[in-house]
Structure formats: C-alpha cells, structure tokens
N, C-alpha and C positions, 0 to 999 in steps of 0.2 A: 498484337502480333501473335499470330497461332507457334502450334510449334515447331510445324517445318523451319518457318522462316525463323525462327527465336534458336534452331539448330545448327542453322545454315551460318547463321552471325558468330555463334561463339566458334564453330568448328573453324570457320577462315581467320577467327583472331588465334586458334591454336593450330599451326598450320603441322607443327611436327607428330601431332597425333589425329589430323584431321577426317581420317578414316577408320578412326574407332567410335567416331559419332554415327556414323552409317551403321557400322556394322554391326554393334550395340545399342542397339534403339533403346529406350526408358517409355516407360508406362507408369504413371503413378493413376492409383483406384484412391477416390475419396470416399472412405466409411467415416459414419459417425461413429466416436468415442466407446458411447454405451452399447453398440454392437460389438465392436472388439472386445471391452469390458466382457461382455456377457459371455463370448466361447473364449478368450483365452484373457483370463485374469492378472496372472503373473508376469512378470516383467523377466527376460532374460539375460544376463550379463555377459557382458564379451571380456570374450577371455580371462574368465571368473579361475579357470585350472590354476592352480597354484605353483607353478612352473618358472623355472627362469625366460625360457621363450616369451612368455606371457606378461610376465614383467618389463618385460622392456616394449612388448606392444604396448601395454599400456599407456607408458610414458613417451613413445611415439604419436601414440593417436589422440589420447586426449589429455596430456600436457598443455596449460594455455600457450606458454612459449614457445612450442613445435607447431602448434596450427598453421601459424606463419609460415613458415618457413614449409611444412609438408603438406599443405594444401594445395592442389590444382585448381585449372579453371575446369577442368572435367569433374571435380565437387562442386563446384557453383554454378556448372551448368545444371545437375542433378536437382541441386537446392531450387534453381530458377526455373522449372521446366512451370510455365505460364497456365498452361491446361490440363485437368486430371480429365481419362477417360471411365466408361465405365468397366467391368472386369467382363462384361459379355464381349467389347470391343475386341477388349486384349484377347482374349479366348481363340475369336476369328481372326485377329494377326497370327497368333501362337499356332491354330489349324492346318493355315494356310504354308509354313515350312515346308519347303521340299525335300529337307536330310530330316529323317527319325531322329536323328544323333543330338541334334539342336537342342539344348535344352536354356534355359532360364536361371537366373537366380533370382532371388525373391526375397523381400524383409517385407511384417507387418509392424510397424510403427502404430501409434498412437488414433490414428486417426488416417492412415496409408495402407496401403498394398502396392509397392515399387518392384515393378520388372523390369530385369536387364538382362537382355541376350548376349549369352556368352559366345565369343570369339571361335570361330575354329582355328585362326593363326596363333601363333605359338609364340607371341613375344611375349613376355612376360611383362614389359611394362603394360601394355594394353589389358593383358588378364586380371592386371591386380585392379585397373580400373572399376572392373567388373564383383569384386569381390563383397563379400556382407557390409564389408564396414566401411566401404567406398559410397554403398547406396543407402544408407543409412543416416550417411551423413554424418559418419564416425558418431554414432550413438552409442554411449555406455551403455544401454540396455532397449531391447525390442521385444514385440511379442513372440516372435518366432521369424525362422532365417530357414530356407531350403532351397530347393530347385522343382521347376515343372519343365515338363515337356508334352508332346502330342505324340504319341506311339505307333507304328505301324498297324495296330487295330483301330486305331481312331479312340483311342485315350486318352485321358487327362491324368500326369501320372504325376505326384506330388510327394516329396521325400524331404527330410530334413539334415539333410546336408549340409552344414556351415562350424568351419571348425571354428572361427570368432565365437558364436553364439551358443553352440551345441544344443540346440532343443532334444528333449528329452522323448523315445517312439510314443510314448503316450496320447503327447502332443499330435501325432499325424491327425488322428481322427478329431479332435477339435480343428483347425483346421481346415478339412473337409466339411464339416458339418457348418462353419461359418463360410464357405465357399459353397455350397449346396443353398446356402442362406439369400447369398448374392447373385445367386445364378440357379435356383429350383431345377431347370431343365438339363441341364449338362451332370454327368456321372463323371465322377473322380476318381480314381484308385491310390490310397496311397501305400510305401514303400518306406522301409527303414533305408538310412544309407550303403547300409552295411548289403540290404539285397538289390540297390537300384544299378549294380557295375554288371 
C-alpha cells in the first residue's frame, strides 16, 4: 500500500479530523544513523526548562500511563506512514506552495528528517497535531526541531523554532550543512527564531 491510499484509510477511520490528513501531508527522509551522528551529535531534550509548564508536559507526553489514553490515531498514522521519500522530493513539494507564508515543521530523529505542513486554519486541535512532539513521536529527545519554508525569492529558509525541543542558533548551520549533504544542489538560508516573524 503506498501512501496515498495508506492516508486515505486512516483519514476515513478518523472522520472528525479527516481533513488535517490532507492539509498536513508527512514526509519522512530516511538518513542513515552515522550521518546524523556526524553533523549533529547531541541529542536534545524536550522540555528540558525547568518550569512547572514543563513539568506537567512531561507527565503528559511520556508517562507510560497517559500514552493510552493521549494518544491519536493521527500519532499512529505519523508512526505508520509505509514509505520514506527522499528530501530532494520534499524540497519540490515544499517549491511548489502557492502562499510564501506556508511553512513546515520539522524533527531530525535518529535516523529521519519528518515534515509536516502546518495548517493555515486556526483550530487548535489540528495545530497541536502538527506540533514537534506530535511528529516525533513524543520523543524524549531528537536531534533538532524547527520549521522550513520556500520564500518569495525562491529560498529554502530553515530556522529552529520548537519551544518542546529548543535547539540551540548554533545548531542552524549544522543542519544546513547536513542538508547541503543530502541535497549538494539546493542553497539554504538559515534564521534564528527570534528573526524568522
């Protein structure tokens, strides 16, 4: 089963969110391990701040007892997507956008690069779909978390944006330089969060 049809199945068994399966398509990139290893070594923790907010995510999201119970099938569809593309694919979906505004969120995992097009509708149930630790897989920790988008010059703009995870601006240019890796021909620009608004 590819993944249209592998979309089309779970979206009709979730019929009260069935149009954040369209409107948020998933990309996952398969890199090997010791690539990732090599530009970004460290592992980052979510919601490592030491905060009451933070604490209690914690215990929401990876609590064994709450998996149950706060888990969708929009996480198992994530978990089950059948087919990884390659990131030159996604690059040419990502191009092809008709609003500038469109942007992506993004987690590198272990052995992944997972894109998920963020909503322009405004429900908040659908957005949280969308969010780092939604496509992650509620992963205690990833290699880094942000967003891309295609710019009105024809950029590839890459920032790290993800209050779960918080990667560190340093990080941008690792990164890049492992997406320059996977993709030699395409030019990246990246962007702290704090200058991508």
């Amino acid at each position: 089963m590819g993944n249209a049809a592998y979309t089309f199945l779970i979206a009709h068994a979730d019929q009260s969110y069935w149009n954040v399966y369209y409107e948020c398509p998933v990309y996952k990139v398969f890199v090997p391990v010791e690539v990732i290893d090599h530009y970004l070594p460290k592992k980052l923790d979510g919601f490592s701040a030491n905060t009451y907010e933070n604490h209690i995510n914690r215990l929401y999201f990876y609590a064994e007892e709450n998996s149950m119970v706060t888990r969708t099938l929009f996480d198992d569809y994530i978990d089950g997507i059948p087919f990884t593309v390659s990131l030159r694919h996604f690059l040419q979906k990502l191009s092809k956008e008709k609003d500038p505004m469109v942007r992506y969120n993004f987690v590198i995992t272990d052995n992944h690069l997972i894109f998920i097009r963020v909503p322009h509708f405004t429900d908040r149930n659908f957005r949280l779909r969308c969010k780092h630790i939604t496509i992650s897989s509620r992963a205690p920790s990833v290699r880094y978390a942000g967003e891309i988008w295609h710019d009105e010059q024809g950029n590839f703009v890459i920032n790290n944006s993800s209050g779960t995870y918080r990667p560190a601006d340093q990080l941008i240019s690792w990164v890049m330089q492992l997406f320059n890796c996977l993709s030699p021909n395409i030019c990246f620009q990246g962007l702290t969060f704090r200058d991508s608004f």
